[in-house]
Phi, psi and omega in degrees: 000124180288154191266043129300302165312308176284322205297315183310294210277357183270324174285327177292317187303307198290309155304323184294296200291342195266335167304323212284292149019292165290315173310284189306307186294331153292331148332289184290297178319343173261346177274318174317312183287309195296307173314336190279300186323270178339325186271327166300326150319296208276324184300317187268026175220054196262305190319264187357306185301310194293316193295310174320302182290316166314286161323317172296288176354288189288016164066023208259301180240141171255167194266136158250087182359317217253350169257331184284105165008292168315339205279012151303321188267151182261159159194163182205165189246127207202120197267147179350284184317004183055029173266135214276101175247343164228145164240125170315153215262146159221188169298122163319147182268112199322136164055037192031069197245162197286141180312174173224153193203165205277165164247105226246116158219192180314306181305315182306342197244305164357282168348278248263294186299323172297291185230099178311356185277310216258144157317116173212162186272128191221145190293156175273155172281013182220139190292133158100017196276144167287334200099168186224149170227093209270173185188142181247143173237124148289121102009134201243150168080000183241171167234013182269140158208172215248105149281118193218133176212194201188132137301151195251018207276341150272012140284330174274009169276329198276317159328326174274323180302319173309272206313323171281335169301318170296284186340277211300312169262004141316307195263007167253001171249007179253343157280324162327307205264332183293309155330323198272319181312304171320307167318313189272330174278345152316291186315295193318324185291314236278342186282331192266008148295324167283313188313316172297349149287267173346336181268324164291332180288316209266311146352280204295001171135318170345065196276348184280335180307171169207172178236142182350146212249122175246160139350087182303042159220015148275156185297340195291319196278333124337282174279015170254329166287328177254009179264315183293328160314309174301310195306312163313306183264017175284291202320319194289291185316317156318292158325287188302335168293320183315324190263327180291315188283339184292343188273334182292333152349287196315294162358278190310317182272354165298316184273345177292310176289279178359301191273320138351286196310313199273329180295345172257333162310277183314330193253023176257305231280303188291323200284306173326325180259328147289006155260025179087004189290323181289027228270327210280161180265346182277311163323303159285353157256350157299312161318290172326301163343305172236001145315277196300324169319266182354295197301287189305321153338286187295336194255346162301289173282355159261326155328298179269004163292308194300308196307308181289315152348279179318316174263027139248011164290307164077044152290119160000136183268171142260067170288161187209175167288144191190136181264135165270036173281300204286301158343240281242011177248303168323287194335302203268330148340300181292339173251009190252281180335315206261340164229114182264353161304345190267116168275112147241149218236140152271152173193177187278170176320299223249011172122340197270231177261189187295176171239150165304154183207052202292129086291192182240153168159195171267103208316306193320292189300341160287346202258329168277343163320305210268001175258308164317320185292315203265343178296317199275359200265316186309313201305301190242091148214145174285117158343119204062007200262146207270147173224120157276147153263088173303127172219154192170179135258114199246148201263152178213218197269160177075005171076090157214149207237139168289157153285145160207146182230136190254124207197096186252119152252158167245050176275215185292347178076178192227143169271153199301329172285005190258311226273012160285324185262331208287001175261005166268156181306157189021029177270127182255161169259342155271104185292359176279042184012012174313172192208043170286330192295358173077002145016123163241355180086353193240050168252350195246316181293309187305296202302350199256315185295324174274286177330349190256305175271003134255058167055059174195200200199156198212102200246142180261130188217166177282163152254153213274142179082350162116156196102212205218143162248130158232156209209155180220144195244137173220135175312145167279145187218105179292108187318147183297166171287131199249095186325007178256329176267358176272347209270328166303313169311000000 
């Protein structure tokens, strides 16, 4: 049943019950009255009724039914014993069916003498009867009393008649009104008809629907604003499942090639020498040569999968307090040693000397950030070609300031459709996927992924005079105070 349906039918119920309800009460309130009116009948014909009845009794007048006034009231005459000695004469009853008469017995007239004031209702002597309504006269000087009554069958026509008229225009006006209800809660309904379309369109796939913009102080403009919230964020939430599996898609088949490559080498290498091709020892050590290159290749890159892997795992950091001064001083150390043809320079943000640059995070991990950055700078630099390490602090919005450490090359630089990507997995900016630079594509995916977990963020920028900067931007964490020097202080 559609709730259009119930309410009408719950409001059509609720009239109904206040007719009937009103119907019985008008009813009883109406029977109340018409009996009082009978007990006023009879008090004001009580004389009339005793003079009438005595005189007929005593032979002085006799009554004629048919003319005579009275012959509406029944009334006898009855000695202590209560046995019946005269009954007033009244009109025969149509097709000669037997009179009806109150049914009067001892008890009833007990009654009737503990208070001779009062009234009371008694069943009739023939089926289908309304009942009587009697009243007694004691007789003074006597052991004789006086029964007297009034039917009560027009109070129970007009009463039944009352009541199906209440009954009969109730119930044509609760069809009327059910009608009229049925209509307006069509209208009324109709904004959660539509919703309910929308909700069938977005069911069939449709994510994009939305449902209709109502008055936020109704309940429909209420639930239409938090049914489009949700609709949002299922759509967003979709979408990102959709774009996480195409990049694992992606992923998957990047790392599928990766490991290919070196794996077909060793095994072009291994078959070459069990068909005897390697016979010569110069020949086989070249053979060997790039076995173990491949093999190191391969291990690099399962190495730096397990690595990314761990950091979409979003395992706990060991932060600690850390200067990227001191990063970035190992760095250009590390790199004077292991290529001493590369002139590297430390120096500040703005050109000068270098800066303290303190933040907080995980040393290991950061220090392999700045060992990926100067790998990838060394890697795509032409020989001899000079690398700064910029480090320092620089302000951003909201007065709140970065840490930042910098690695300014001077090669070819990246071009802006590359310069969108390089932070993606297994992404080269040489789509011939060659791999003399020993490359795996995932070292800029590792450094954009640690930098993320510490709250920080790793931006690719030119460097002024031509190359590529990459810079990892960290909250700044202002260092504790260092007690050997206030103690100095």
């Amino acid at each position: 049943m559609s709730l259009r349906t119930k309410l009408v039918a719950l409001m059509s119920s609720l009239m109904i019950l206040g007719i009937v309800v009103t119907a019985v009460g008008s009813a009883q309130s109406l029977r109340l009255m018409l009996t009082a009116q009978l007990d006023t009948d009879l008090r004001s014909n009580s004389a009339t009724i005793t003079a009438t009845m005595l005189n007929d009794y005593a032979g002085i007048a006799n009554i004629n039914p048919k003319s005579n006034g009275l012959a509406r009231f029944y009334g006898d005459l009855r000695n202590e014993s209560a046995e019946i000695l005269y009954t007033m004469p009244r009109r025969a009853a149509p097709d000669n069916k037997p009179l009806d008469a109150p049914a009067v017995d001892a008890q009833v007239i007990e009654r009737l003498r503990e208070d001779p004031a009062a009234s009371l209702s008694v069943p009739g002597s023939t089926l289908g009867s309304a009942g009587w309504r009697v009243r007694i006269v004691d007789l003074p000087r006597t052991d004789y009393d006086l029964i007297y009554a009034l039917p009560m069958t027009s109070v129970q026509d007009t009463v039944t008649k009352a009541t199906m008229l209440v009954m009969s225009t109730g119930m044509l006006a609760t069809l009327l009104m059910s009608m009229i209800a049925y209509g307006i809660t069509t209208r009324a309904l109709l904004p959660l008809l539509r919703v309910e379309r929308t909700a069938a369109a977005i069911a069939a796939g449709d994510l994009s629907r939305r449902v209709e913009d109502y008055p936020p102080e109704t309940e429909v403009g209420r639930l239409s604003r938090s049914l489009n919230a949700m609709l949002a964020h299922i759509e967003h939430a979709f979408r990102g499942r959709a774009a996480s599996e195409r990049k694992m898609r992606r992923f998957v088949q990047d790392a599928s090639h990766e490991l290919r490559t070196p794996l077909v080498t060793i095994q072009g290498y291994s078959e070459f020498y069990r068909q005897g091709g390697l016979n010569d020892p110069e020949m086989l050590r070249t053979a060997m040569g790039r076995i173990e290159a491949e093999s190191k290749r391969m291990a690099q890159l399962v190495e730096d999968l397990l690595t990314l892997a761990r950091l979409d795992e979003q395992r706990p950091l060991d932060r600690k307090p850390i200067d990227l001064l001191l990063l970035a001083g190992d760095a250009a150390e590390d790199t004077r040693v292991n290529a001493v043809n590369r002139k590297v320079r430390l120096i500040g943000l703005d050109g000068g000397a270098p800066q303290p640059a303190p933040t907080s995070g995980d040393e290991a991990r950061l220090r392999q950030v700045v060992a990926n950055l100067m790998t990838n700078a060394l890697r795509y630099t032409p020989e001899g070609s000079d690398i700064e390490i910029a480090v320092g602090v620089k302000p951003v919005i909201d007065g709140r300031s970065d840490a930042v450490l910098e690695i300014r090359d001077h090669g070819p630089g990246i071009s802006e459709e590359d310069a969108g990507r390089v932070f993606e997995r297994f992404y080269r900016a040489d789509s011939s996927r060659q791999r003399e630079t020993g490359g795996t594509g995932l070292g800029l995916a590792i450094v954009a992924a640690i930098a993320a977990q510490h709250d920080g963020s790793i931006r690719l920028s030119e460097t002024p005079g031509g190359g590529a900067t990459m810079s990892i931007h960290l909250p700044y964490v202002k260092p504790e105070d260092d007690p050997a020097e206030d103690e100095d202080d």
